[in-house]
PDB file as gemmi writes it, atoms N, CA and C in Angstrom:
CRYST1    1.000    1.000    1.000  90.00  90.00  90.00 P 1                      
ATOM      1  N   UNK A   1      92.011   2.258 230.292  1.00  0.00           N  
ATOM      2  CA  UNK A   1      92.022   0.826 230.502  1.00  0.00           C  
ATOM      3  C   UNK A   1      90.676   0.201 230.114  1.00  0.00           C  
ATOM      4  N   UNK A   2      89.359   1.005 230.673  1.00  0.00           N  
ATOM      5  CA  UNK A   2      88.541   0.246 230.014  1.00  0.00           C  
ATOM      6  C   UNK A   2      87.406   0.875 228.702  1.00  0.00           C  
ATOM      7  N   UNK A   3      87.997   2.008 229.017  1.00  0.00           N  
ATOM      8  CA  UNK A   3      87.846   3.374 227.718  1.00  0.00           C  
ATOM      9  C   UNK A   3      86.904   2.577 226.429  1.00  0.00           C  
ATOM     10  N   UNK A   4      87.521   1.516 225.668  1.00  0.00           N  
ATOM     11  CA  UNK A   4      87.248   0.497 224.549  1.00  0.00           C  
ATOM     12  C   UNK A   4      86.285  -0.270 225.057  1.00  0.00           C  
ATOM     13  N   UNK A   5      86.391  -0.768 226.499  1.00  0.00           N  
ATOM     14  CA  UNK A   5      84.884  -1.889 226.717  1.00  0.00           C  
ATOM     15  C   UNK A   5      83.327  -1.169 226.541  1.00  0.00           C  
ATOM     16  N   UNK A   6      83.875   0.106 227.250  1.00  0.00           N  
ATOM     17  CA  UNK A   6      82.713   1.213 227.386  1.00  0.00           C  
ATOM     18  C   UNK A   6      81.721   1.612 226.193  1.00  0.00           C  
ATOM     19  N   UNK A   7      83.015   1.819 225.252  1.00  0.00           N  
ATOM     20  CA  UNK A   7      83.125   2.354 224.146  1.00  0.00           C  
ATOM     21  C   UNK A   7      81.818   1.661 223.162  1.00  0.00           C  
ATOM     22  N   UNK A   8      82.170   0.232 223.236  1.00  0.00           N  
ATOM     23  CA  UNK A   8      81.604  -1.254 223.142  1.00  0.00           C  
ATOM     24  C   UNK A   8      80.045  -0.550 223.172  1.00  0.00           C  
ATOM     25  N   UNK A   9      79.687  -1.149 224.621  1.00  0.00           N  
ATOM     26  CA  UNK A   9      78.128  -0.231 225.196  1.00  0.00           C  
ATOM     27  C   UNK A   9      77.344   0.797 225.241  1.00  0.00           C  
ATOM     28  N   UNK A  10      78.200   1.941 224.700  1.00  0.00           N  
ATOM     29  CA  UNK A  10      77.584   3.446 224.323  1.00  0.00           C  
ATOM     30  C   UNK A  10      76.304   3.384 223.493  1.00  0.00           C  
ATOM     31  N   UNK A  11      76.525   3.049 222.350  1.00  0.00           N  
ATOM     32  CA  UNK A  11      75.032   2.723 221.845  1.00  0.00           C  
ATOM     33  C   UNK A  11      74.280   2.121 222.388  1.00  0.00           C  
ATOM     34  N   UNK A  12      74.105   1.074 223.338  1.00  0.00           N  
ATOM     35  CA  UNK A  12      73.107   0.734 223.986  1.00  0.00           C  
ATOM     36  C   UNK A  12      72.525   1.212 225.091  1.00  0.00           C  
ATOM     37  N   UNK A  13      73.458   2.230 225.856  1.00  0.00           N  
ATOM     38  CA  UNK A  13      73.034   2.807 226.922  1.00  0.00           C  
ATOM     39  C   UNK A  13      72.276   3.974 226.905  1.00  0.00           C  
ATOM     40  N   UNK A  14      73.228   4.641 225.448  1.00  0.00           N  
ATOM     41  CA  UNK A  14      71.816   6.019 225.070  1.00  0.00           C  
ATOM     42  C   UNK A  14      70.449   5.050 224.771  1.00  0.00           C  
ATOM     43  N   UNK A  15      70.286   4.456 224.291  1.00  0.00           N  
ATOM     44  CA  UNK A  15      69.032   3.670 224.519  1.00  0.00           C  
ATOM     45  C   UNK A  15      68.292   3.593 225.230  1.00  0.00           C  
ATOM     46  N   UNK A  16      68.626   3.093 226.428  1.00  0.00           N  
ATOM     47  CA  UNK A  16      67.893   2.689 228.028  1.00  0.00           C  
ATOM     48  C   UNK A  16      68.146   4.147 228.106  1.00  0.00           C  
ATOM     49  N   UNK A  17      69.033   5.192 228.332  1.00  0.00           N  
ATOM     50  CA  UNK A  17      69.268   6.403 229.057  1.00  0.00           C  
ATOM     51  C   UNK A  17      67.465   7.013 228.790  1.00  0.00           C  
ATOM     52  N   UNK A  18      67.028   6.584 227.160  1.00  0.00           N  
ATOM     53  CA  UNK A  18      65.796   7.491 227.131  1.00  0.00           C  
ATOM     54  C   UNK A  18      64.523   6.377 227.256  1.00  0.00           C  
ATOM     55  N   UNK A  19      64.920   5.164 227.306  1.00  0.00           N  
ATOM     56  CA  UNK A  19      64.319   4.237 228.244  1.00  0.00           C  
ATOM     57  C   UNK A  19      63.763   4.297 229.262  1.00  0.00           C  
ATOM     58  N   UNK A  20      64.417   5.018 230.183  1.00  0.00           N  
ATOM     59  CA  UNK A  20      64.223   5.426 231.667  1.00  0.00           C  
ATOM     60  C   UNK A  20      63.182   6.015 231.676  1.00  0.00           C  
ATOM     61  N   UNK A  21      62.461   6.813 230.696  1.00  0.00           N  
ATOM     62  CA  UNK A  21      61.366   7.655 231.534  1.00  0.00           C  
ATOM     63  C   UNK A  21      60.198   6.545 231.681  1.00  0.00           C  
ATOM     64  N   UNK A  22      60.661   5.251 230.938  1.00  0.00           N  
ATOM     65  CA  UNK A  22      59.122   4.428 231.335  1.00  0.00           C  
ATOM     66  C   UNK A  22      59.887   3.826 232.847  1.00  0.00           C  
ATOM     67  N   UNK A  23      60.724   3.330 232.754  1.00  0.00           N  
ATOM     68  CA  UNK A  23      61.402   2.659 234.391  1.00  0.00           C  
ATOM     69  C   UNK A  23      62.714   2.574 234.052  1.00  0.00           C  
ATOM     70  N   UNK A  24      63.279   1.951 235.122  1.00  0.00           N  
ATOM     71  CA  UNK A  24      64.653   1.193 235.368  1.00  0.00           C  
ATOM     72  C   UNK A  24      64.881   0.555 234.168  1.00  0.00           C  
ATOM     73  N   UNK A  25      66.455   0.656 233.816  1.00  0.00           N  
ATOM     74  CA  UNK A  25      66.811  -0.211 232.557  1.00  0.00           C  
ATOM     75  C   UNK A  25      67.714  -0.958 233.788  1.00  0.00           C  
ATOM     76  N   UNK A  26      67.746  -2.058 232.828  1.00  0.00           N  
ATOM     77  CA  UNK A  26      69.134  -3.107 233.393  1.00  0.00           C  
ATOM     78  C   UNK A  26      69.796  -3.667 232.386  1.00  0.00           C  
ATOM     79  N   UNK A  27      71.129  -3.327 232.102  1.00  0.00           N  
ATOM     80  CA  UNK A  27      72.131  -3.940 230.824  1.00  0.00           C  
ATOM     81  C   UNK A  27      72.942  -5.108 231.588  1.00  0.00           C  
ATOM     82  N   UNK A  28      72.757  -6.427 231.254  1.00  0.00           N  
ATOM     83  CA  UNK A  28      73.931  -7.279 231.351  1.00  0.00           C  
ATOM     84  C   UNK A  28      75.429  -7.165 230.762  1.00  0.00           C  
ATOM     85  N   UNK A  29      76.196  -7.113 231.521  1.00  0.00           N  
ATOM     86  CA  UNK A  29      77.764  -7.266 230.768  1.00  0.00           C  
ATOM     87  C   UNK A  29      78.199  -8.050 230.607  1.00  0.00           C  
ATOM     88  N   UNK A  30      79.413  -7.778 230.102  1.00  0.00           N  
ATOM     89  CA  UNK A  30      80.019  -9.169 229.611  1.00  0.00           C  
ATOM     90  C   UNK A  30      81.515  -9.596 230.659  1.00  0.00           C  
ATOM     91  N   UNK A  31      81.193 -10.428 231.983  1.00  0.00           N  
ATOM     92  CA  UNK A  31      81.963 -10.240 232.771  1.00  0.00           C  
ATOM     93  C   UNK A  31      83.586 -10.553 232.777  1.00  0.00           C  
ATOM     94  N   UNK A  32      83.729 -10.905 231.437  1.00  0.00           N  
ATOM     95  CA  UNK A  32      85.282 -11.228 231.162  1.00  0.00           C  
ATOM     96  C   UNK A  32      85.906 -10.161 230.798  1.00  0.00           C  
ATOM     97  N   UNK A  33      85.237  -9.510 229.653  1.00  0.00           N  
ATOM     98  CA  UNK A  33      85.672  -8.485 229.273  1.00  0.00           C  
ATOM     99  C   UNK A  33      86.337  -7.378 230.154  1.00  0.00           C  
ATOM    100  N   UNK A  34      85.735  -7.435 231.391  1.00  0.00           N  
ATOM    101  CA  UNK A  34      86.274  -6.773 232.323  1.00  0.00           C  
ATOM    102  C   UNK A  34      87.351  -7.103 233.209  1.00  0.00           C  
ATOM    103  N   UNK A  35      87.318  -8.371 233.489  1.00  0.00           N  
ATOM    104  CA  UNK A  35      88.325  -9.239 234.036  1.00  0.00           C  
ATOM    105  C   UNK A  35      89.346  -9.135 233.526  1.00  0.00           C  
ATOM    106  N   UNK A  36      89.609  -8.887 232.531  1.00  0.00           N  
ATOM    107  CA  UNK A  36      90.518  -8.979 231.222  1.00  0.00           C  
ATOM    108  C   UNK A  36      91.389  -7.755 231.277  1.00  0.00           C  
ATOM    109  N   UNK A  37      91.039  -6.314 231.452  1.00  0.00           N  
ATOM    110  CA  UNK A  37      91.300  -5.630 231.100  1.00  0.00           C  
ATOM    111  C   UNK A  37      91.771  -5.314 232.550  1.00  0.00           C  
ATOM    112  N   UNK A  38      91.123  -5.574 233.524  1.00  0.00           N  
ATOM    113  CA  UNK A  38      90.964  -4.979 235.287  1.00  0.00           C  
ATOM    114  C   UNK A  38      91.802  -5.656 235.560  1.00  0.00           C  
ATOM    115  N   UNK A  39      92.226  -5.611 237.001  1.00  0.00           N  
ATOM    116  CA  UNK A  39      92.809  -6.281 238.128  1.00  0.00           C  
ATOM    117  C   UNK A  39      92.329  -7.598 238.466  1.00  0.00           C  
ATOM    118  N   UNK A  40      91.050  -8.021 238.248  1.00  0.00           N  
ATOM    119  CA  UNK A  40      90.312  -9.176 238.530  1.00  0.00           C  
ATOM    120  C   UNK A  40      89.828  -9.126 240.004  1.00  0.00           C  
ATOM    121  N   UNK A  41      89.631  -7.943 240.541  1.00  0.00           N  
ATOM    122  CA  UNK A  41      89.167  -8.157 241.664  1.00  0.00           C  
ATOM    123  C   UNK A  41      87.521  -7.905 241.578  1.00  0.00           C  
ATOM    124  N   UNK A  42      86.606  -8.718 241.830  1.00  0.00           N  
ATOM    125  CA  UNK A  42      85.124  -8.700 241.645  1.00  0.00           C  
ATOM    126  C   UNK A  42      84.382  -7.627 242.509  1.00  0.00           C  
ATOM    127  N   UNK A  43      85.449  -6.878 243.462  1.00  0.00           N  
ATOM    128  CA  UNK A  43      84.727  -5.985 244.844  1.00  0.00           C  
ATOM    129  C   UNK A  43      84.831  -4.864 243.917  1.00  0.00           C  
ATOM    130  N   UNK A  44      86.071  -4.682 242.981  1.00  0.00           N  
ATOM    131  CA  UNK A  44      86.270  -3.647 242.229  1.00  0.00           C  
ATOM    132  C   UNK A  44      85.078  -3.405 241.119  1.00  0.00           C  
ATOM    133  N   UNK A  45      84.703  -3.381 241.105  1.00  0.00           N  
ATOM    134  CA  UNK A  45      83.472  -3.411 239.887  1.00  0.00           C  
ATOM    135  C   UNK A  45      82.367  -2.952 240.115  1.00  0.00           C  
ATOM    136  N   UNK A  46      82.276  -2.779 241.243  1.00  0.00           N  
ATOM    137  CA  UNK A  46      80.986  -2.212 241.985  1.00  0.00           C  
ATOM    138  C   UNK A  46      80.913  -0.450 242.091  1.00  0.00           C  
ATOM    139  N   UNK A  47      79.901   0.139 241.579  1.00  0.00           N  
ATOM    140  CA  UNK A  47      80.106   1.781 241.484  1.00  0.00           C  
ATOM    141  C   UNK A  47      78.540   2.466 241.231  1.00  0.00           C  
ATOM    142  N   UNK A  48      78.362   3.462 241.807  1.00  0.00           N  
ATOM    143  CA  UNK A  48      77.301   4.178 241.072  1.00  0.00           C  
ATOM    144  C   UNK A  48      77.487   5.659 240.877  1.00  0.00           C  
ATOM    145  N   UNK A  49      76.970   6.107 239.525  1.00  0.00           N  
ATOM    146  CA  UNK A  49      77.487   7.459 239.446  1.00  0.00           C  
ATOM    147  C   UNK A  49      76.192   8.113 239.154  1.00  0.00           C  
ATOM    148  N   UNK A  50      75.946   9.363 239.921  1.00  0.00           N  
ATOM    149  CA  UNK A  50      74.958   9.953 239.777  1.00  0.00           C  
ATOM    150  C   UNK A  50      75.019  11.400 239.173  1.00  0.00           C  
ATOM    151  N   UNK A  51      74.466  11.520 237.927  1.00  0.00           N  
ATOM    152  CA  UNK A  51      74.467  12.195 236.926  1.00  0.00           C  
ATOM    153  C   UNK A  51      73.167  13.294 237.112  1.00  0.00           C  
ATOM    154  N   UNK A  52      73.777  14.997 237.786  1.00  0.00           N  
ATOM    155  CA  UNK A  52      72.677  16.016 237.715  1.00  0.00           C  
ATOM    156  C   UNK A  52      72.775  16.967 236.421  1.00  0.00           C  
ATOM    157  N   UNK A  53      71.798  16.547 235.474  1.00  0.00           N  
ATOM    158  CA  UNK A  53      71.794  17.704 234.902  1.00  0.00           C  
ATOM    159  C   UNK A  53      73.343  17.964 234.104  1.00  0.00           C  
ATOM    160  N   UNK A  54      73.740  16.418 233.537  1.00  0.00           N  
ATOM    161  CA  UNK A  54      74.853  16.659 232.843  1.00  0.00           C  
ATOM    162  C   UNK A  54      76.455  16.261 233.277  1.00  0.00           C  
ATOM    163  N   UNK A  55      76.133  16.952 234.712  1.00  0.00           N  
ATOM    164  CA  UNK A  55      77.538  16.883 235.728  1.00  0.00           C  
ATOM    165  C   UNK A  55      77.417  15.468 236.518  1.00  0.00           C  
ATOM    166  N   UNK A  56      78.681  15.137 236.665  1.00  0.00           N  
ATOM    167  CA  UNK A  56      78.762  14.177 237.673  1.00  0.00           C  
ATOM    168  C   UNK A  56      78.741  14.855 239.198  1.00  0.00           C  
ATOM    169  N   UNK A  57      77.787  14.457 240.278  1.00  0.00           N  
ATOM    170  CA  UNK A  57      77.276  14.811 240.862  1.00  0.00           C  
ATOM    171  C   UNK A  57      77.827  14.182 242.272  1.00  0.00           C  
ATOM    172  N   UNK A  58      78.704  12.870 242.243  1.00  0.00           N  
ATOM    173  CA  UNK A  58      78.946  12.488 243.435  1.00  0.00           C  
ATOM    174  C   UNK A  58      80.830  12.269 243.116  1.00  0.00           C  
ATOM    175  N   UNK A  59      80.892  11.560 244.212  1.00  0.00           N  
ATOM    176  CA  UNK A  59      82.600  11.330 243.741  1.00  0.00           C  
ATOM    177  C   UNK A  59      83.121   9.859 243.303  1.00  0.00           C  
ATOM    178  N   UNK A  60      83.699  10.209 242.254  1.00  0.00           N  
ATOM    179  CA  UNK A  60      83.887   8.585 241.888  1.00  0.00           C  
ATOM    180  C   UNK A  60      84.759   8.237 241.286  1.00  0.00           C  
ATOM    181  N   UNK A  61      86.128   9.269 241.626  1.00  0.00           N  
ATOM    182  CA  UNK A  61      87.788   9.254 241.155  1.00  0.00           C  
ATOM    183  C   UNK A  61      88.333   8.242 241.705  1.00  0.00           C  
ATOM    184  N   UNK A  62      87.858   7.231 243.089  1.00  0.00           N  
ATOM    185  CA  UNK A  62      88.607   6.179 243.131  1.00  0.00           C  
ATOM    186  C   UNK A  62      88.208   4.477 242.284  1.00  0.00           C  
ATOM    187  N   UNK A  63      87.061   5.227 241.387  1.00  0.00           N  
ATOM    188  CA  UNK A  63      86.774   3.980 240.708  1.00  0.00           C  
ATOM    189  C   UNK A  63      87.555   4.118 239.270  1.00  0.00           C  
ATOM    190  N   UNK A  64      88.240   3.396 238.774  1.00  0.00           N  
ATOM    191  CA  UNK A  64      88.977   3.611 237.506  1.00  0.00           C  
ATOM    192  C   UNK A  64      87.755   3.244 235.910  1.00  0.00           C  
ATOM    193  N   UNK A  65      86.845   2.525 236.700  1.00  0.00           N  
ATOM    194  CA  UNK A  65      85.939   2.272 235.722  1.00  0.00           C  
ATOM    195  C   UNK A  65      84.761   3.087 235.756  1.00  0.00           C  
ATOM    196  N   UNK A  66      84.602   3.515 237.176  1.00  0.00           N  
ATOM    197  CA  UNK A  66      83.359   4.707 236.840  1.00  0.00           C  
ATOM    198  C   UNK A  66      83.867   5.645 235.723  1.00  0.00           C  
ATOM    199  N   UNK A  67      84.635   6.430 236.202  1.00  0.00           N  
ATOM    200  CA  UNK A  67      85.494   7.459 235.710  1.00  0.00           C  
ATOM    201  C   UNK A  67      85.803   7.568 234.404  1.00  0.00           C  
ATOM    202  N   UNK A  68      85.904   6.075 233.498  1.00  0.00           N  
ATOM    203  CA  UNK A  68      86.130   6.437 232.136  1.00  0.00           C  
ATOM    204  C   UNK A  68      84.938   6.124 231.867  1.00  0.00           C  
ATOM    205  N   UNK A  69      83.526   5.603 232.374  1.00  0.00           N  
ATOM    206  CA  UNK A  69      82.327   5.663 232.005  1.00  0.00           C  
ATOM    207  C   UNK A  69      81.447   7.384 232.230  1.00  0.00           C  
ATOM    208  N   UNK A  70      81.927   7.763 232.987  1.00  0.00           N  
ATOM    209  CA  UNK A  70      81.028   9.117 233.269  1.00  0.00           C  
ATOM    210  C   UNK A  70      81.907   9.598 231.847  1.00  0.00           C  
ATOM    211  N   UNK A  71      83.415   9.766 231.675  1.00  0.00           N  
ATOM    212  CA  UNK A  71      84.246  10.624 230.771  1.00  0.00           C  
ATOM    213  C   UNK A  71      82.899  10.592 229.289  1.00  0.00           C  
ATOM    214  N   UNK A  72      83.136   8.880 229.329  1.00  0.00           N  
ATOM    215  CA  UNK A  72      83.069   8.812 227.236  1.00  0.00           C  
ATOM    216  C   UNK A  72      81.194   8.730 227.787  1.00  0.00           C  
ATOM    217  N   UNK A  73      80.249   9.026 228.851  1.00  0.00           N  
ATOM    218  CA  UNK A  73      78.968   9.588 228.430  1.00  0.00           C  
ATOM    219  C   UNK A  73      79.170  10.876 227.783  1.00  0.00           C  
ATOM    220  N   UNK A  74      80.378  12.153 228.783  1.00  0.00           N  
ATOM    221  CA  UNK A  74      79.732  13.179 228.733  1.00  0.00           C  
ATOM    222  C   UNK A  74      80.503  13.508 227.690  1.00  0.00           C  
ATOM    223  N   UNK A  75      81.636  12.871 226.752  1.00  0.00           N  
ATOM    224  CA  UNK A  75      82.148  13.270 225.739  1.00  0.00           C  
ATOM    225  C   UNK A  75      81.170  12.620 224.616  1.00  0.00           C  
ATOM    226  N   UNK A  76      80.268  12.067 224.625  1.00  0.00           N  
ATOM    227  CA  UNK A  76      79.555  11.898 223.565  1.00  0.00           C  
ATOM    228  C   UNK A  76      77.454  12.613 223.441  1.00  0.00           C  
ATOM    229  N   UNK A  77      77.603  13.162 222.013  1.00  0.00           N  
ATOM    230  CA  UNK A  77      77.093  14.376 222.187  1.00  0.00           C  
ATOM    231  C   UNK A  77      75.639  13.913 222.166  1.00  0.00           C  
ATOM    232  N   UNK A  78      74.904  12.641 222.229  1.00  0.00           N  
ATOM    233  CA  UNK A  78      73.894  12.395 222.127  1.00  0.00           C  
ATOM    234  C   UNK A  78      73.716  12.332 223.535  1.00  0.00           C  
ATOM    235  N   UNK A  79      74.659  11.539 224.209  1.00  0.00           N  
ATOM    236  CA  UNK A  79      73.972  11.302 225.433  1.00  0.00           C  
ATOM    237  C   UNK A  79      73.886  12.486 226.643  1.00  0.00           C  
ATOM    238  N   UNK A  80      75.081  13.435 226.006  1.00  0.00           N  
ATOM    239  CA  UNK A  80      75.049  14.663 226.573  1.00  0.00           C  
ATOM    240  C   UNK A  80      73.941  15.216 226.802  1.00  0.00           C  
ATOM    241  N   UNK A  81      73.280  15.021 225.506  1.00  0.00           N  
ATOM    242  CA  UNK A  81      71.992  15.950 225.409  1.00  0.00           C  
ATOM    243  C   UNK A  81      71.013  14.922 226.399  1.00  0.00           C  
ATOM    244  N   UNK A  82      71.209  14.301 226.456  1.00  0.00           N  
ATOM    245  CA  UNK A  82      69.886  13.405 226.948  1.00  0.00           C  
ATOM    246  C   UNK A  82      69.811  13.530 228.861  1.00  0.00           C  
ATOM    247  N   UNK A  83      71.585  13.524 229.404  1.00  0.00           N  
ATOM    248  CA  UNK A  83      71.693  13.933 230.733  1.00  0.00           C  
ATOM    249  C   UNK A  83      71.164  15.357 230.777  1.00  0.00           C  
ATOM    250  N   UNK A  84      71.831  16.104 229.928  1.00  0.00           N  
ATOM    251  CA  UNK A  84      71.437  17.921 230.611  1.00  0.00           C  
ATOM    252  C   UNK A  84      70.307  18.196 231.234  1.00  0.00           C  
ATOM    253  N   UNK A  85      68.888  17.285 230.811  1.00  0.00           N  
ATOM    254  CA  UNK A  85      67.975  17.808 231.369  1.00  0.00           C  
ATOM    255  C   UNK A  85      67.056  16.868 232.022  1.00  0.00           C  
ATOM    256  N   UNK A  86      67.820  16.321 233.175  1.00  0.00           N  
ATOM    257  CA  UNK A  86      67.542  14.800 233.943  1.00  0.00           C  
ATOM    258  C   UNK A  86      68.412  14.815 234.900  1.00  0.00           C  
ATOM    259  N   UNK A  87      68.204  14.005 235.932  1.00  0.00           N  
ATOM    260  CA  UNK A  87      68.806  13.686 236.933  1.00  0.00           C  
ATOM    261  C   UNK A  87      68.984  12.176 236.638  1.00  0.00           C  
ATOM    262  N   UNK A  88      70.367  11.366 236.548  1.00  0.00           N  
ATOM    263  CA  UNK A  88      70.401   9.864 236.563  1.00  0.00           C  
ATOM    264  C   UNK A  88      71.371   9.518 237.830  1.00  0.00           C  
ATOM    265  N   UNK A  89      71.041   8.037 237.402  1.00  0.00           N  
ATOM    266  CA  UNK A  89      71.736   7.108 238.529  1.00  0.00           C  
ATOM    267  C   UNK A  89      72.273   5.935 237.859  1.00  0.00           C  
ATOM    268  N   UNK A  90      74.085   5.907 237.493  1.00  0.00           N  
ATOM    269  CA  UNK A  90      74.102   4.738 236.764  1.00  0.00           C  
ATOM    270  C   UNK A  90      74.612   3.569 237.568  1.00  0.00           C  
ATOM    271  N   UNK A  91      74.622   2.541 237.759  1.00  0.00           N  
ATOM    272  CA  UNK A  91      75.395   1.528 238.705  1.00  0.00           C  
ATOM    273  C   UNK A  91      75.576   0.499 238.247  1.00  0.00           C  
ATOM    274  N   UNK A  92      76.880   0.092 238.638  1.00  0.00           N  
ATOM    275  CA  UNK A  92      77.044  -1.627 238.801  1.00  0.00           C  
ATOM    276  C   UNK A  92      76.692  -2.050 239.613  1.00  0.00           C  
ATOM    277  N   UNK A  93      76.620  -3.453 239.956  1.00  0.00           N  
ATOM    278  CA  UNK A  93      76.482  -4.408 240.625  1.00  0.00           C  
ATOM    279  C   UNK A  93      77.832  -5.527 240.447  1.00  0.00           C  
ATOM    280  N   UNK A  94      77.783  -6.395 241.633  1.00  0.00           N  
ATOM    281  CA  UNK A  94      78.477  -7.255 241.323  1.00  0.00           C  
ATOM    282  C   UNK A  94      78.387  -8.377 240.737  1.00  0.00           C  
ATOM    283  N   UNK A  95      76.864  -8.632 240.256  1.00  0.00           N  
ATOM    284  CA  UNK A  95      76.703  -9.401 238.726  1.00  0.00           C  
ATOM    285  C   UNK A  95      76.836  -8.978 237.693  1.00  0.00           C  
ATOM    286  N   UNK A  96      77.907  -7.752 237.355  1.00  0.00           N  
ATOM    287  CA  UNK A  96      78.092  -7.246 236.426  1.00  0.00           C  
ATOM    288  C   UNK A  96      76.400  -6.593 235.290  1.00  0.00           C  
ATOM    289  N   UNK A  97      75.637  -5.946 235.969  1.00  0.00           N  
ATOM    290  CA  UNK A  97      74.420  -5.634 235.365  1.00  0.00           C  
ATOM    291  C   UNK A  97      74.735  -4.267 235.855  1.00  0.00           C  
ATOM    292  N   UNK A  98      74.663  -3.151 234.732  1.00  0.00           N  
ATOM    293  CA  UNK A  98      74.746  -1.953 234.864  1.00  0.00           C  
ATOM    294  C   UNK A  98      72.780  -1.480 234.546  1.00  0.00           C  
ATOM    295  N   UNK A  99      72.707  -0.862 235.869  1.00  0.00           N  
ATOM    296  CA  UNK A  99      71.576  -0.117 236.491  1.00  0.00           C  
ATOM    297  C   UNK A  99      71.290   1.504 235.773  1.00  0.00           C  
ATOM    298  N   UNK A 100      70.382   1.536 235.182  1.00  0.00           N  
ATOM    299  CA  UNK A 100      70.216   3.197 234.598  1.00  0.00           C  
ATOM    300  C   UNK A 100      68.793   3.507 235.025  1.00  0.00           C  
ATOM    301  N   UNK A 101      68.963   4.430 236.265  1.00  0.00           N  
ATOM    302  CA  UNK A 101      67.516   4.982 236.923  1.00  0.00           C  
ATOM    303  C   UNK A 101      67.499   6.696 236.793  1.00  0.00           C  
ATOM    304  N   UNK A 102      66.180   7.077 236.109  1.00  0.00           N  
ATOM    305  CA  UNK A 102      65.868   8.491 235.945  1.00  0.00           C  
ATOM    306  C   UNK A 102      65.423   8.275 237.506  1.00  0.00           C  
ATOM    307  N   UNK A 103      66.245   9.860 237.734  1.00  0.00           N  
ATOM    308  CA  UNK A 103      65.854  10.083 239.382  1.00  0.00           C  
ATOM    309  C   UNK A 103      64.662  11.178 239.260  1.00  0.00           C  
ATOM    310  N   UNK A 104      63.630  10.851 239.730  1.00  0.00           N  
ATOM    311  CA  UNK A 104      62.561  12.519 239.932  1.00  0.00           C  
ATOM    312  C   UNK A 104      62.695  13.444 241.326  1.00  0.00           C  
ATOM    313  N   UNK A 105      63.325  14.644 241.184  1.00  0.00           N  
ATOM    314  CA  UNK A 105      63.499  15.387 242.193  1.00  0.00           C  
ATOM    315  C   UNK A 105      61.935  16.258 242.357  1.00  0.00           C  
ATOM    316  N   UNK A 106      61.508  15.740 243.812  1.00  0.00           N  
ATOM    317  CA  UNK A 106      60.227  17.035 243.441  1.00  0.00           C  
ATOM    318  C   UNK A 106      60.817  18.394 244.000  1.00  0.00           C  
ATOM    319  N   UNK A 107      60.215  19.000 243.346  1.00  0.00           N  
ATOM    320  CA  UNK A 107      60.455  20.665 243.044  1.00  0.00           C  
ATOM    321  C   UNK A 107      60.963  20.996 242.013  1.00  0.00           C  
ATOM    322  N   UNK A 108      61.259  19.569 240.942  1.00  0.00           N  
ATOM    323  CA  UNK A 108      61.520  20.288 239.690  1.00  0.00           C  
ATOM    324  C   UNK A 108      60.773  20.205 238.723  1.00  0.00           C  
TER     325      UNK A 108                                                      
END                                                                             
């Protein structure tokens, strides 16, 4: 369902993804686009997925939009490479601004 919006943003997110080691990225969306495709509920839109080392790391099967966003990162082979050896944090908000934070674990 939103597989194609995602699809859209991939190039810009490997971007910020190696962005991150200076700080926080923040991508604005495009909030129709989602409306469009979704249910239109604005509570729905809200998600964060935290990315160890490649794997999705928390649970986030009841979001229909996390879920095809974690899919088409880890099916695409640049950004693959760029999670494997990082800890991230990706999120929405409900101003539609997707959040990309390198997490630093100490002890690693």
């Amino acid at each position: 369902m939103y597989t194609q919006i995602w699809s859209k943003y991939l190039p810009i997110i490997k971007i910020l993804l190696k962005r991150t080691a200076t700080g926080d990225q923040v991508l604005d969306l495009n909030r129709i686009d989602f409306e469009r495709a979704g249910t239109g509920r604005k509570a729905g839109y809200k998600f964060t997925i935290e990315f160890n080392r490649g794997r999705v790391a928390n649970i986030i099967s009841g979001s229909l939009l996390a879920s095809e966003l974690a899919f088409l990162m880890q099916e695409d082979a640049n950004i693959k490479s760029i999670l494997a050896d990082n800890h991230f944090t990706v999120s929405l908000n409900t101003k539609f601004q997707l959040i990309l934070k390198r997490v630093v674990i100490s002890g690693e």
